[in-house]
N, C-alpha and C positions, 0 to 999 in steps of 0.2 A: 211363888213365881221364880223359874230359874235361869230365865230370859233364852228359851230354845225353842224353837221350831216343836211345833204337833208331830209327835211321831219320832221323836229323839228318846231311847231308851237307856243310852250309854253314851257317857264321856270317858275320854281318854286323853292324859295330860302328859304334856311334855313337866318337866321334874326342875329341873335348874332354871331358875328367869320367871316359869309360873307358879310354883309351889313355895319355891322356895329360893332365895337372895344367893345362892351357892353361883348363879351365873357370874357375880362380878369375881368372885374369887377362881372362876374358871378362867376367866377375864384377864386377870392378875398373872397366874401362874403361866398361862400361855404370854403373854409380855416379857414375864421373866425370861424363859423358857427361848423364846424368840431371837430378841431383844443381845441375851450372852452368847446365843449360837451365832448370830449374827456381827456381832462386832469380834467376835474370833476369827470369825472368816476373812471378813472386811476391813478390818481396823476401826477407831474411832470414831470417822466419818459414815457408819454403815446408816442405812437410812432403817430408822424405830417402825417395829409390829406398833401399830397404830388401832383405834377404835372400829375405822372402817373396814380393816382386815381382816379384823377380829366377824363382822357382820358378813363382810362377802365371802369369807374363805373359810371359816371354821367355827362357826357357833353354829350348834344342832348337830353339827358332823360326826361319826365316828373319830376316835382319836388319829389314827393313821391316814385317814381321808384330810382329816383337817391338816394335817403336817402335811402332806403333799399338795394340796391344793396351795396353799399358802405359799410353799417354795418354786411351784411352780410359776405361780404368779409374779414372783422376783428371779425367774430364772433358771432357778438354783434345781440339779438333778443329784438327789440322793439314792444309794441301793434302796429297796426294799427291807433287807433284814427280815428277820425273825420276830412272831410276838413277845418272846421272850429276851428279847435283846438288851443287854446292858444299860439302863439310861447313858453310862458313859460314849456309845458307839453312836458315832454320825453314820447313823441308817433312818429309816422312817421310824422304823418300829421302836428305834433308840431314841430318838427327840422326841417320840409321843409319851417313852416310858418316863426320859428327865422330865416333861411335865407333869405325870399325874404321879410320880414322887414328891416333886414340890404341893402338888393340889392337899395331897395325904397330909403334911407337914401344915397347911395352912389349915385346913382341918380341925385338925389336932388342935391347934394353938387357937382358932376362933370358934368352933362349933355351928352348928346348922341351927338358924333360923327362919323358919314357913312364914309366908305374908301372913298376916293377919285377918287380910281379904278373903286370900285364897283357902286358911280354913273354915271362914262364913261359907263360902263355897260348897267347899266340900262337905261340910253338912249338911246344907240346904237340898245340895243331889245325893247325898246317901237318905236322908228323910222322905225324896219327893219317890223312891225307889230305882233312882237309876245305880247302872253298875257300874262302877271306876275303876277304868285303870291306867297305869303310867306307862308312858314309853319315851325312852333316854336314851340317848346314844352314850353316857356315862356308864361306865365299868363299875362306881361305885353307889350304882342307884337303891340299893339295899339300904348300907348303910347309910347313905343321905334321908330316906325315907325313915329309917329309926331314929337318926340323931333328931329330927324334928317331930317324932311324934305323931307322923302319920300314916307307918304301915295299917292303922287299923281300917282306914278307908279303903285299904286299896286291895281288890280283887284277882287282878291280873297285874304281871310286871315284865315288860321285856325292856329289859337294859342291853349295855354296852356287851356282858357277857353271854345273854341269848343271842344275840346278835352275832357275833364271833361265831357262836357253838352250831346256830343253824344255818350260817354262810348268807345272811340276809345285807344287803343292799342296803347302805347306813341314806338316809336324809341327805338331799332333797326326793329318793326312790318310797316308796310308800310303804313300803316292805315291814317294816318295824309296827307300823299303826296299824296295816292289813293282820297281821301278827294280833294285836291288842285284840284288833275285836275278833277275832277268831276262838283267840281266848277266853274271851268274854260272852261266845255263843250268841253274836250278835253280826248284823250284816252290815257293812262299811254307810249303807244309804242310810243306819238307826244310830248312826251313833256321832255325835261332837269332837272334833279336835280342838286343843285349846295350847297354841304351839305362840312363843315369844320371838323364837327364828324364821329367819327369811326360807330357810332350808326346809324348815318343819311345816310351817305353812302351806309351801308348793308341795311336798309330801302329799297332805293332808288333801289339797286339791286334786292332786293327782291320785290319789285312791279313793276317790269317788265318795268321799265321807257327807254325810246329808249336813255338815255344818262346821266351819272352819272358824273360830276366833283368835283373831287376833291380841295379843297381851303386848301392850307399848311400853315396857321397861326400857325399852334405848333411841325413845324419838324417836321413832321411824312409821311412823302410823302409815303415809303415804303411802311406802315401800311396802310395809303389812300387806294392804289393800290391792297393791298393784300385784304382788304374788299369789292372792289368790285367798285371802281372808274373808270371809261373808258379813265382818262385823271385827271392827277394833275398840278395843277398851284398854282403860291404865291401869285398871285391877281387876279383877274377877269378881269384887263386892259390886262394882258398878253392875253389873248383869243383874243382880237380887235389885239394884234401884232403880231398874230402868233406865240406865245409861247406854251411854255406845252408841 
């Protein structure tokens, strides 16, 4: 039992927060990231990227999405820039680059760890024969899926750079997961989202998916639910125990 609806043939996972622990160091670096741009601006007294900003403005997002929304929300109008722009340059596409510089560096220095739950998980739907695939608004969903040892599961993958390459509409747009299961030769009512983001969740409702769960790694079950989750859980083991 893999705790889904009759008629679910395919799950599709968001990658950072349900697979794998990489969401707090995404977490991390955007704080950094934030945090120095911020008090350059402002001075000493600038008010701190916080946990809840991190959840309204930029977790599940595209990286350039997330940078605008965020400053939007403080006011703040940056160029656009180029995707290749300097980490050094105050553009979008420049604070998005100083961040997943920093993320690379954290990386490096700590390595990718998968829950434990979520590879019970993912065995239990690669055995029951459903098809898995991931979809991440990270640029580095590749290598995050190898450092942890689980490209073997996975099927289909549209990350940060399919994303970019096919002009797709990043989370909370459904575009990315409509993506998944296309690639997965599967129709959006057959297949499961299994999103930790508030962004991702309302995605996953909004693309008509026959089944949205919720993953509570940051307290927010409520807010899960209210955007559009069929079902929240604190790990994905819990679904094999009848939880949720």
């Amino acid at each position: 039992m893999i705790g889904l609806p009759d008629g679910i043939t395919a799950c599709l996972f968001d990658l950072d927060g349900v697979l794998t622990g990489t969401a707090a160091l995404h977490r991390e670096a955007w704080k950094r990231t934030f945090d120095t741009f911020l008090s350059e601006r402002e001075g000493p007294g600038f008010e701190q990227f916080t946990a809840e900003d991190y959840a309204n403005h930029v977790d599940g997002r595209p990286r350039a999405d997330g940078v605008r929304e965020f400053l939007t929300s403080r006011g703040i109008d940056l160029p656009e820039g180029d995707p290749d722009d300097s980490p050094k340059v105050n553009t979008i596409n420049g604070v998005g680059n100083r961040k997943n510089e920093l993320l690379q560096r954290i990386l490096a220095e700590r390595g990718v760890t998968p829950f434990p739950g979520s590879v019970r998980y993912l065995r239990a739907a690669q055995q029951a024969g459903l098809a898995i695939g991931v979809v991440t608004s990270s640029a580095n969903g590749a290598a995050v899926l190898d450092g942890a040892g689980l490209t073997p599961f996975v099927r289909a993958r549209i990350d940060g750079l399919v994303i970019a390459r096919e002009g797709l509409r990043g989370k909370p747009a459904p575009d990315s997961f409509l993506a998944g299961a296309t690639e997965l030769g599967v129709a959006p009512e057959r297949a499961a989202v299994f999103e930790d983001s508030l962004s991702g969740v309302q995605a996953g409702k909004a693309g008509g998916f026959g089944y949205v769960v919720g993953v509570n790694r940051a307290r927010q079950a409520g807010r899960l639910r209210e955007y559009g989750a069929d079902v929240v859980v604190d790990d994905l083991a819990d679904l094999l125990e009848g939880g949720g």
